[in-house]
C-alpha positions as CSV (number, residue, x, y, z in Angstrom):
1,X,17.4,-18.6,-2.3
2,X,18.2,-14.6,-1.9
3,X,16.7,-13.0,-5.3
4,X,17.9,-10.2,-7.2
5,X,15.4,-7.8,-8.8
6,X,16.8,-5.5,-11.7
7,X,16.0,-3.4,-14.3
8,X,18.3,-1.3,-16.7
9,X,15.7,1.1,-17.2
10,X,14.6,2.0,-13.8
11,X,14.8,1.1,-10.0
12,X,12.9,-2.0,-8.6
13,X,12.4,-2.4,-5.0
14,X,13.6,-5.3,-3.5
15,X,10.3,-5.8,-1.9
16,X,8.3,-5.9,-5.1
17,X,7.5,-9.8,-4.2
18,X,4.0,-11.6,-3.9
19,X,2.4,-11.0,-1.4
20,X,4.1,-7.5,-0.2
21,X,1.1,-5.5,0.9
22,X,2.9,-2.1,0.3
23,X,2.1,-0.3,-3.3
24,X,5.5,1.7,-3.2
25,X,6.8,-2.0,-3.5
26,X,5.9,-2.8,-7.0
27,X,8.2,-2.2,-10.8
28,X,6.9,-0.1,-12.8
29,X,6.3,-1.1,-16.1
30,X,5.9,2.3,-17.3
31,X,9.0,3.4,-16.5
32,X,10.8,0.3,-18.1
33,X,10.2,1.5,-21.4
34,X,10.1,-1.8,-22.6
35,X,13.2,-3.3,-21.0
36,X,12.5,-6.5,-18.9
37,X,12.8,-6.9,-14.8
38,X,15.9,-9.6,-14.5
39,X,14.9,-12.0,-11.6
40,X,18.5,-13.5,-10.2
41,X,17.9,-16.2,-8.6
42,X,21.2,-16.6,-7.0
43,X,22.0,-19.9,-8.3
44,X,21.3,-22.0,-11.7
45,X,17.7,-23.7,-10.8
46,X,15.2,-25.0,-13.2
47,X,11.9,-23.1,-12.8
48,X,8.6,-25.3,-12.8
49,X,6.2,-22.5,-12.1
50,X,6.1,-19.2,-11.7
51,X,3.5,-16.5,-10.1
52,X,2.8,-13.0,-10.7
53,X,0.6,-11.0,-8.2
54,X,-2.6,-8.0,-9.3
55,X,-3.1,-5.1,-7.5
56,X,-4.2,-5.1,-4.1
57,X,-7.4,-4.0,-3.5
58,X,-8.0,-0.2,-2.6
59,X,-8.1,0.6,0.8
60,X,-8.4,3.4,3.4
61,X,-8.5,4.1,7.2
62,X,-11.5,4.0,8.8
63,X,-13.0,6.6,10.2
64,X,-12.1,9.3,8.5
65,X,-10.9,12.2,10.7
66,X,-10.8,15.9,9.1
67,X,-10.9,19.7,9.9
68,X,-13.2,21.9,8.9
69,X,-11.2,24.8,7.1
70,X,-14.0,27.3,7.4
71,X,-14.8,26.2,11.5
72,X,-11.7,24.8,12.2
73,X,-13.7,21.9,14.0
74,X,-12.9,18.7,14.5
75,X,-15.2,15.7,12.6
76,X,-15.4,12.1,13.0
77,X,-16.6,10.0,9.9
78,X,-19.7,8.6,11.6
79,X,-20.0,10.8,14.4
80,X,-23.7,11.3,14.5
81,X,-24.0,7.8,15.3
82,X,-21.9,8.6,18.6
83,X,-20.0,5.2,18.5
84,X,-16.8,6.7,19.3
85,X,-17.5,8.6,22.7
86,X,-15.7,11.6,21.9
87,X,-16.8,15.0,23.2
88,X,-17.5,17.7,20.5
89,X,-14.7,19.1,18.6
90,X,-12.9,16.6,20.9
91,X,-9.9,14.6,19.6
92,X,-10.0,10.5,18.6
93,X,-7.6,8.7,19.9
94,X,-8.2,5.5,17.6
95,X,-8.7,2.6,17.1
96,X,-8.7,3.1,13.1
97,X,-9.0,-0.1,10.7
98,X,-7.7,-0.5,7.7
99,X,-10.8,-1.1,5.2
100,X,-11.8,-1.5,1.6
């Protein structure tokens, strides 16, 4: 069945479903002020069960690539351990992973 997400309050995202890994894809309770998120079905079923999804855990990009404002240099999270075979002030070209 093709749902329907509304709200008269705010926007929802048509996306805001479990398991959507993307936090821009969520309702925002906060900005219902109070009014409920309408889940249209599409057609007149009865509903056995029903599933809500928390928050996914924080994440970030591993390593961590930054410049130095006050040396302008190029760093590497974990560059001392010379894992990622890049010259000095060279530039990584990846792989990154996505981590907790």
């Amino acid at each position: 069945l093709k749902t329907l997400l509304r709200c008269r309050a705010s926007k929802v995202p048509q996306e805001a479903v479990v398991r959507c890994n993307n936090c821009a894809s969520a309702w925002d309770v906060a900005s219902a002020f109070g009014h409920p998120l309408d889940i249209d079905l599409g057609a007149t079923c009865d509903v056995a069960h029903f599933s809500t999804q928390g928050r996914h855990p924080p994440t970030r990009t591993y390593p961590h690539i930054w410049t130095d404002p006050d040396t302008k240099q190029r760093h590497i999270e974990d560059e001392d351990y010379n894992m990622f075979n890049v010259r000095p002030g060279g530039r990584y070209q990846g792989p990154w992973w996505t981590v907790k």
